[in-house]
C-alpha positions as CSV (number, residue, x, y, z in Angstrom):
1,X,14.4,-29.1,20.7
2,X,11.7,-29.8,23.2
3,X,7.9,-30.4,21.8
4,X,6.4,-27.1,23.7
5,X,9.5,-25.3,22.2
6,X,9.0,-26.6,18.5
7,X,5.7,-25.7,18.7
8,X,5.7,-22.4,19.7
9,X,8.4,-21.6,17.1
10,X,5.9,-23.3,14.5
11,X,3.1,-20.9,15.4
12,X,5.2,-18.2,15.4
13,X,6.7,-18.7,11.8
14,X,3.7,-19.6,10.2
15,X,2.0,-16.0,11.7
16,X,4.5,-14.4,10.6
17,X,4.4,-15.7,7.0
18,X,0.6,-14.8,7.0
19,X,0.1,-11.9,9.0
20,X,3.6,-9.8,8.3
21,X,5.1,-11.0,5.1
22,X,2.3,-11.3,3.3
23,X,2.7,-15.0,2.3
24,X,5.9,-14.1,1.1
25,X,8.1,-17.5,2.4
26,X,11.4,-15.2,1.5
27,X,10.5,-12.1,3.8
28,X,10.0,-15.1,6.8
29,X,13.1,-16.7,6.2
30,X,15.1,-13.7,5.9
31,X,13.3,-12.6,9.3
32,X,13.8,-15.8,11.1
33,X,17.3,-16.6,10.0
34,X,18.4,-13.4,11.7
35,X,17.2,-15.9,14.9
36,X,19.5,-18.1,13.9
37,X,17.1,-20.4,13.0
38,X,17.9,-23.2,10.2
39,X,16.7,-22.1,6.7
40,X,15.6,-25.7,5.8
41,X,13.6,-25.7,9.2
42,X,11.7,-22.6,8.4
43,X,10.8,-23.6,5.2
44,X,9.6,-27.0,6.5
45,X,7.3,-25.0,9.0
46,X,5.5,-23.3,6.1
47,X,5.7,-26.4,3.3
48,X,3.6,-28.7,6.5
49,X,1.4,-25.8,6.9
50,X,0.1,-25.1,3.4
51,X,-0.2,-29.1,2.7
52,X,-2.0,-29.6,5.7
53,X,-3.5,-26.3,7.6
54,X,-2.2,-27.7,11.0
55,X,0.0,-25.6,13.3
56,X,1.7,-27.9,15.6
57,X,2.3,-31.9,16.3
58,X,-0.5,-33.8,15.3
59,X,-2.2,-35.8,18.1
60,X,-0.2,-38.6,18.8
61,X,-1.8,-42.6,18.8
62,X,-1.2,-45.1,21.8
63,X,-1.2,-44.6,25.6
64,X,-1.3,-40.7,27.4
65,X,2.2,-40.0,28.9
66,X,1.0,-38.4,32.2
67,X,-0.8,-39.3,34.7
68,X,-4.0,-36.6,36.5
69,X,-3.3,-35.3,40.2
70,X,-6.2,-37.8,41.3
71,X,-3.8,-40.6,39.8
72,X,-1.0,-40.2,41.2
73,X,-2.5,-40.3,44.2
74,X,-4.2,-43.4,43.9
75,X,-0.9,-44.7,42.7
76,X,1.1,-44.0,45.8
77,X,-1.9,-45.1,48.0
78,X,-1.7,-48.9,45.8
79,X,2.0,-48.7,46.2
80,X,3.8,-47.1,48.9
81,X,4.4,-49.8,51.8
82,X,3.3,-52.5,49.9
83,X,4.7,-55.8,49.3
84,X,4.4,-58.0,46.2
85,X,3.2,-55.3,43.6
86,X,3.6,-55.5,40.1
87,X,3.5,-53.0,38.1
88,X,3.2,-54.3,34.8
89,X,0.0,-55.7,36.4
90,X,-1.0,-51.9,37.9
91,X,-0.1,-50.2,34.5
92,X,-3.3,-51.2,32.8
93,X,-5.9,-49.9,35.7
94,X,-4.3,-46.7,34.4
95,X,-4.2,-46.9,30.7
96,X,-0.4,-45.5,30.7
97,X,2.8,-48.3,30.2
98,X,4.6,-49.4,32.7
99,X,7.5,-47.5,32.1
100,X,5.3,-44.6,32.6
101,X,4.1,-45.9,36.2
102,X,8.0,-46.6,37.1
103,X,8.9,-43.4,36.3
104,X,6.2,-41.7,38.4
105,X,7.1,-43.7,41.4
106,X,10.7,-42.9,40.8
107,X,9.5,-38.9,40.5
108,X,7.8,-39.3,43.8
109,X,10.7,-41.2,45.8
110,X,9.5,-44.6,45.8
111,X,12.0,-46.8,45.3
112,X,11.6,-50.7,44.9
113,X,13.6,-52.8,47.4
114,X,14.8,-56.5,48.5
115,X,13.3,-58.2,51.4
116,X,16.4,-59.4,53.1
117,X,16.9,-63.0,54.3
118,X,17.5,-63.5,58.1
119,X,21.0,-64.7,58.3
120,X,22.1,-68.2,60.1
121,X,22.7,-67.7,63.6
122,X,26.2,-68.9,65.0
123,X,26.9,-71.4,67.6
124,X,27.2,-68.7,70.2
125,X,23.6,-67.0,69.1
126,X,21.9,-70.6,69.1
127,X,23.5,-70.6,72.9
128,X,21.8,-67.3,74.1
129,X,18.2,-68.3,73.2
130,X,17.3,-70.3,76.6
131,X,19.0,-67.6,78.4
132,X,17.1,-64.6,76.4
133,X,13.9,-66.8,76.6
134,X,14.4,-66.6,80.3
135,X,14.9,-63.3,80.7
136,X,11.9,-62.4,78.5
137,X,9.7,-64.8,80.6
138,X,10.6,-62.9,84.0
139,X,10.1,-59.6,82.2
140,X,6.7,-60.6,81.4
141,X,5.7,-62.9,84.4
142,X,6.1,-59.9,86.7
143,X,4.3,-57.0,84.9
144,X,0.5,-56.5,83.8
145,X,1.5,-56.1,79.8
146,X,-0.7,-56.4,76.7
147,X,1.6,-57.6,74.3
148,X,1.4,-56.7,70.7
149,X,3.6,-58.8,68.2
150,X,5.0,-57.8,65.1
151,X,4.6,-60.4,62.5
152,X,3.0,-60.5,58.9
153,X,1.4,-63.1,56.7
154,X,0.2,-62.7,53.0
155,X,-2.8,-64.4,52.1
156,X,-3.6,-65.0,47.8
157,X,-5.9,-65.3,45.7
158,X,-5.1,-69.4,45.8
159,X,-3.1,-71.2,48.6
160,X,0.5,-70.9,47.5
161,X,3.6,-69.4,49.2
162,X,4.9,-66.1,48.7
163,X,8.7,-66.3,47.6
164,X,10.6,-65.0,50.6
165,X,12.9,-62.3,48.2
166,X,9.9,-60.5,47.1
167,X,10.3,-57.3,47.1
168,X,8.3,-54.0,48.2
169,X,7.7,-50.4,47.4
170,X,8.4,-48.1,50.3
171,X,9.5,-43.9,50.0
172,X,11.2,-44.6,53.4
173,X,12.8,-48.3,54.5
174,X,13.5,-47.4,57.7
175,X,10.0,-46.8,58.6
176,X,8.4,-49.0,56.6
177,X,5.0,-50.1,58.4
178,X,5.7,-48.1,61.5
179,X,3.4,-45.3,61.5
180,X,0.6,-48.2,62.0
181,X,2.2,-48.9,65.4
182,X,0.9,-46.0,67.3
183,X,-2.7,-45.5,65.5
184,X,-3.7,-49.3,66.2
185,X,-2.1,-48.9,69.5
186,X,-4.2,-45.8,70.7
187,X,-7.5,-47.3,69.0
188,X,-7.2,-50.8,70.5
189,X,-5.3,-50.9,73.8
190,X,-4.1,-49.1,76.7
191,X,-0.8,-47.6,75.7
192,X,0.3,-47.4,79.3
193,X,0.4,-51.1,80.1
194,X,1.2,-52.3,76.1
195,X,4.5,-53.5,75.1
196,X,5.9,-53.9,71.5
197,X,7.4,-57.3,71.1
198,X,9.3,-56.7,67.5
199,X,11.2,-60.0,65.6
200,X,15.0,-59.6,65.4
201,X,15.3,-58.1,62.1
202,X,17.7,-55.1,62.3
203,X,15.4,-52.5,60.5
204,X,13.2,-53.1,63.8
205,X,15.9,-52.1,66.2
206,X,17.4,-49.3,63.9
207,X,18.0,-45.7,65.4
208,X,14.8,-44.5,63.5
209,X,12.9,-47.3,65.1
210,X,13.9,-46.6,68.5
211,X,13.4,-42.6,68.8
212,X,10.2,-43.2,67.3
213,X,9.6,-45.3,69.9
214,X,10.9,-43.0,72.5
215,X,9.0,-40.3,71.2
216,X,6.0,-41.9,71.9
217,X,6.9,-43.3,75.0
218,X,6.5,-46.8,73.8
219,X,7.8,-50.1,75.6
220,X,9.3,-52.5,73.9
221,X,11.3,-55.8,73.8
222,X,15.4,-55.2,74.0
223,X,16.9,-56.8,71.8
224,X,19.3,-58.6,74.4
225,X,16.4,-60.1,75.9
226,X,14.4,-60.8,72.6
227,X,15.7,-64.3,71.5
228,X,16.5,-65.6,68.4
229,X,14.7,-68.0,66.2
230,X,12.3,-69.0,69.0
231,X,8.7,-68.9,67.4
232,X,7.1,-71.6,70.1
233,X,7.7,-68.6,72.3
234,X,5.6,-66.3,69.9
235,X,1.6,-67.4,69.5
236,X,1.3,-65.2,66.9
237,X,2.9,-67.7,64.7
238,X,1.0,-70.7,65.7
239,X,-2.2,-67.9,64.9
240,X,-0.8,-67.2,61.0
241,X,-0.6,-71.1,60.5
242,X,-4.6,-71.8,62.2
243,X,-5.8,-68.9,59.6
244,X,-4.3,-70.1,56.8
245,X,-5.6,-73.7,57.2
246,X,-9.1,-72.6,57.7
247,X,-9.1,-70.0,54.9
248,X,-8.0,-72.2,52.3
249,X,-9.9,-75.3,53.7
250,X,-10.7,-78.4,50.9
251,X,-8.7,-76.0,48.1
252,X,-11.3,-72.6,48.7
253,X,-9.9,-70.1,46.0
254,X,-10.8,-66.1,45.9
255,X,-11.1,-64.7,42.2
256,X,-10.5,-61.3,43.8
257,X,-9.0,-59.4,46.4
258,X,-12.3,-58.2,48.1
259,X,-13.3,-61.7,48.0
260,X,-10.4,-62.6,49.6
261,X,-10.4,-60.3,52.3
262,X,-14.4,-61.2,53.5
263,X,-13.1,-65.1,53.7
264,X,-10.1,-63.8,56.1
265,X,-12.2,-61.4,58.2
266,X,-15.0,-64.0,58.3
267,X,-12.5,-66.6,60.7
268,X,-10.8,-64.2,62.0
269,X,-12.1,-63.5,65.2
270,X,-10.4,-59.8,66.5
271,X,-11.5,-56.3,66.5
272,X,-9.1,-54.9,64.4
273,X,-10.5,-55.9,60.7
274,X,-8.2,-56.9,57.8
């Protein structure tokens, strides 16, 4: 029997002991049997509430269950889209276990998932990239584009490698990190002469990708002419690796996220802030 149920039959046997039988346990039981309610449970109802007055569970010890409105909020704002969470770290901001976090993501469709290693390329692929790189060069060379790159770095706390497997919390994989595209495009460029130069992964060039794309009338890269494992060709790389280097220069260390993010900010030198 579920808690609410249990005790709302509680209340209701121990009224009707005091208020209609009289205090007479056999004129409730009779009553209450005709419920098809257990004898011995009816009796038990009445025996807890002469030893101890209470109606009801007692207030249970250890961490609330639930989690407020405000909460759960906060929760998917620290969670959805992220990468490298952990929520046996997260669970003690809100005073609940993490079971009870897991179980509120799972409630509200985030899921947790695998970052995917890139697989090898074959002989044939390693062929195509001078001929792609071409390609892409001529694109560019005759057109007036601002390119924007997709690429991502994680900076912690000391200077240490993320594992490439780690995973991330998304309600959506197939959009994961797209609905930035557009905002930061609008805010910090001319959309009309922009194009959208995504790495090879396949979630970049999935069908959801693309009509979002399309819907906004949004250029970007094909991926016959985007080529493979060629990051000389992309700056944005060489950027990531300058960054790092001066961030964590003669063994700096953050002791906290905010920390953290005023080093990064301070050398890097772009309008859109971390």
């Amino acid at each position: 029997m579920a808690r609410i149920n249990r005790e709302q039959l509680q209340k209701r046997v121990v009224q009707h002991c005091i208020n209609v039988a009289n205090k007479q346990k056999q004129v409730t039981v009779n009553h209450f049997l005709q419920e098809k309610i257990p004898r011995q449970t009816i009796y038990s109802i009445i025996r807890k509430y002469e030893e101890s007055g209470y109606i009801g569970d007692k207030p249970r010890s250890g961490r609330p269950k639930k989690l407020s409105r405000g909460q759960l909020t906060r929760l998917k704002r620290l969670v959805n889209k992220k990468t490298g969470i952990s929520l046996r770290r997260l669970a003690p901001r809100f005073k609940v276990s993490y079971q009870t976090i897991s179980n509120r993501l799972k409630a509200m469709g985030i899921k947790y998932y695998k970052k995917q290693r890139a697989p090898k390329y074959t002989d044939k692929q390693l062929e195509e990239i001078p001929t792609r790189a071409r390609r892409l060069y001529r694109m560019l060379s005759n057109n007036d584009f601002e390119l924007i790159m997709d690429d991502e770095k994680y900076f912690l706390l000391q200077d240490q490698s993320v594992p490439t497997n780690r995973g991330f919390y998304t309600s959506d994989k197939r959009t994961t990190g797209l609905q930035r595209l557009m905002p930061f495009v609008t805010s910090y460029h001319n959309k009309e002469k922009v194009l959208f130069w995504p790495d090879l992964a396949s979630s970049h060039y999935g069908n959801n990708v693309l009509q979002y794309l399309d819907q906004n009338d949004a250029q970007f890269v094909d991926n016959k002419f985007n080529p493979q494992n060629c990051p000389q060709a992309r700056p944005i790389e060489t950027l990531w690796s300058i960054l790092k280097n001066m961030v964590y220069d003669e063994g700096w260390e953050a002791k906290t996220i905010d920390q953290l993010r005023i080093q990064v900010n301070e050398f890097y030198d772009g309008s859109y802030r971390i």
